[in-house]
Structures are given as C-alpha cells and as structure tokens.
N, C-alpha and C positions, 0 to 999 in steps of 0.2 A: 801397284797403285800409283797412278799418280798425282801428286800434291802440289801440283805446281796453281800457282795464285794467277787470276787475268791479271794482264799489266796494265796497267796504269799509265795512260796515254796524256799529252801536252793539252788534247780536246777537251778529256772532262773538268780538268781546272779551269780553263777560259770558259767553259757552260756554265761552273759553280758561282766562278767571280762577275759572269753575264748577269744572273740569276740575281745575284746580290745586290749587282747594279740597278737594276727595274728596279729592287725592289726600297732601295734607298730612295730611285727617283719618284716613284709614284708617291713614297712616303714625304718628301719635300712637296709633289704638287699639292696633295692633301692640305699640309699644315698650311702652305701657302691660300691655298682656297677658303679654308677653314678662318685665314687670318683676317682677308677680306671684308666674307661673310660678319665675322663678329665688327670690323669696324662700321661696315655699312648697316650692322642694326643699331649698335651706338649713336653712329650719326643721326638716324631715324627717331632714334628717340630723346637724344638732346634736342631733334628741332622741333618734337611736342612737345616736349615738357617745360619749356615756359609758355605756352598759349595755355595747357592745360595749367598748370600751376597760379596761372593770374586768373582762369576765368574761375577756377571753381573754391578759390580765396574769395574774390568778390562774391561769388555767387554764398559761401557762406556765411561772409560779414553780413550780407544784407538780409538775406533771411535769418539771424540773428536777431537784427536790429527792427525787424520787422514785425516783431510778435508783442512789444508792451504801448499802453498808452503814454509813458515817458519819452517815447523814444520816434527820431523822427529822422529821416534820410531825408536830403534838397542835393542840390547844385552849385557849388560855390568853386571860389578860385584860391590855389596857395601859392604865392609868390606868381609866375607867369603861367600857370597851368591850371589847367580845368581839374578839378578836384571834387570825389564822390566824397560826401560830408553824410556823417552817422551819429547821432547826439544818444548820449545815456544819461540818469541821471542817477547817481549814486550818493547815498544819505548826502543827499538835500544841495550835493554840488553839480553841475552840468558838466559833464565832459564831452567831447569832439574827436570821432574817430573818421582821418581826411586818408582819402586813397586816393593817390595822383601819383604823375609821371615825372620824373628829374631824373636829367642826364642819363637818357635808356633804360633808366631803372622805375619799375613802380614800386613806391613805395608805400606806408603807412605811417601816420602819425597818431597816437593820442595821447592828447593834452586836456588841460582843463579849461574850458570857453572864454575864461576871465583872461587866460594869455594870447599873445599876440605869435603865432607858431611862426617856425622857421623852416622850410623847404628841406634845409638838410640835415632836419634834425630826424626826419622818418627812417622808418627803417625798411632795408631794401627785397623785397618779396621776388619778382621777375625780372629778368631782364626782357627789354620791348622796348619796339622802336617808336610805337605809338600807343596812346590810351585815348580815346573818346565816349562822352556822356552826351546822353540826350534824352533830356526829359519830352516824353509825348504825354497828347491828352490823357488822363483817367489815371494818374500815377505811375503810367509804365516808362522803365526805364531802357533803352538801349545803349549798349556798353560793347566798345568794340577793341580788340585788342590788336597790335600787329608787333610779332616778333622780329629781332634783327634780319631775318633771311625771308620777311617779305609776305610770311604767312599769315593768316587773318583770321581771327571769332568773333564771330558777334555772339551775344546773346540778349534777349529780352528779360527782364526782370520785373515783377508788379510789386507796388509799395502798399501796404494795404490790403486789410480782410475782403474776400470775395463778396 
C-alpha cells in the first residue's frame, strides 16, 4: 500500500496568498465605494434640509396663527430686514412673533408688542442665504427662501378663511 501524501508545491501557496489578495482588495473597493456613497447622500441631505427646515417652520407658524380672530400676520421690518410679523393675544397682552433673516440665519423672535425687539435677540431656526416676503392681493403671501449653496423655495401661503 502506498501512503505516500501529494506534495505540496511553491504553486499552491502563491494561489492561496493570490486568492486572499483579491479578496482583501475587492474588500477595500467595497468599503471605499460604500464610503462615498454615504458621504454623497449626507451631502444631499444637508443641502435640503435647511430649505425644508425653513419653509415648513414658516409654513407652520403661519397656519398657526391663521386660525383665531386675535391673531393677525402683515409685513414689517426688524432692524434691516424684511420680517414675517405674527400677533397673538394672550390674557389681555399682545405678543409678536417676527421671522426674519440675520447674518445667514432665519430666525425667530417673540416678544411682547409693548417692546422695542432686537435682531439678535431671535433665535436661530435655518441657515439661508436669503429670505423674502411678498405680500399679493387677497392676503396671499409669497415667501421664498435661498439656502448658502444657492438653492431656492418658494412657497405661496393665504392669510385668511376661504
């Protein structure tokens, strides 16, 4: 009988340590792709999420503020900027809720109407490169927003029961 083992050749180890190598590098492309992949859906959604983050803040402050007879949305300015102004009245005082733009940032303020507000006193909801109101006939409002990289929303808004 003979018991003699195949021998084991210089070949099969440089196959093994071949084999190993793929598969180390396929595994580096992956992670690599994979790494990508998740920065570029990252970036994608940091550069919606301040257009959506401003318009559907406003969009709720003012349908909010749109549903009692206390309560009245205009047009006004805070310090040098165009400022959405939202009035409530709470036992028996009038407050002022202003959403405007400072220094990139939209912010909000609410105060009580007897004071005289300060710009940097609101506090800061989006960053945006630009904010604009426009009041049209029939109480409808347009409201456009532009984020730091350039992107735009507008939306329409109506003040007032149908």
């Amino acid at each position: 009988m003979n018991n003699k083992l195949s021998p084991r050749h210089s070949v099969h180890r440089i196959f093994v340590v071949m084999i190993f190598g793929l598969f180390l590098l396929f595994l580096l492309l992956m992670l690599l792709f994979g790494a990508r992949a998740y920065s570029v859906s990252v970036a994608g959604s940091q550069k919606n999420n301040n257009l959506y983050t401003a318009s559907a803040y406003v969009t709720a402050k003012f349908r909010q503020h749109d549903t009692g007879t206390d309560q009245e949305i205009y047009c006004d300015t805070l310090g040098n900027s165009q400022a959405l102004c939202m009035t409530d009245i709470i036992e028996g005082t009038k407050y002022i809720t202003y959403i405007y733009l400072q220094d990139n940032n939209l912010k909000e303020l609410f105060t009580a109407a007897d004071t005289s507000p300060s710009p940097e006193m609101g506090t800061i909801i989006a960053n945006l490169n630009d904010f604009r109101i426009q009041e049209t006939s029939g109480h409808f409002y347009q409201i456009t927003f532009q984020d730091c990289q350039g992107e735009q929303s507008s939306l329409v808004l109506h003040s007032g029961t149908p």
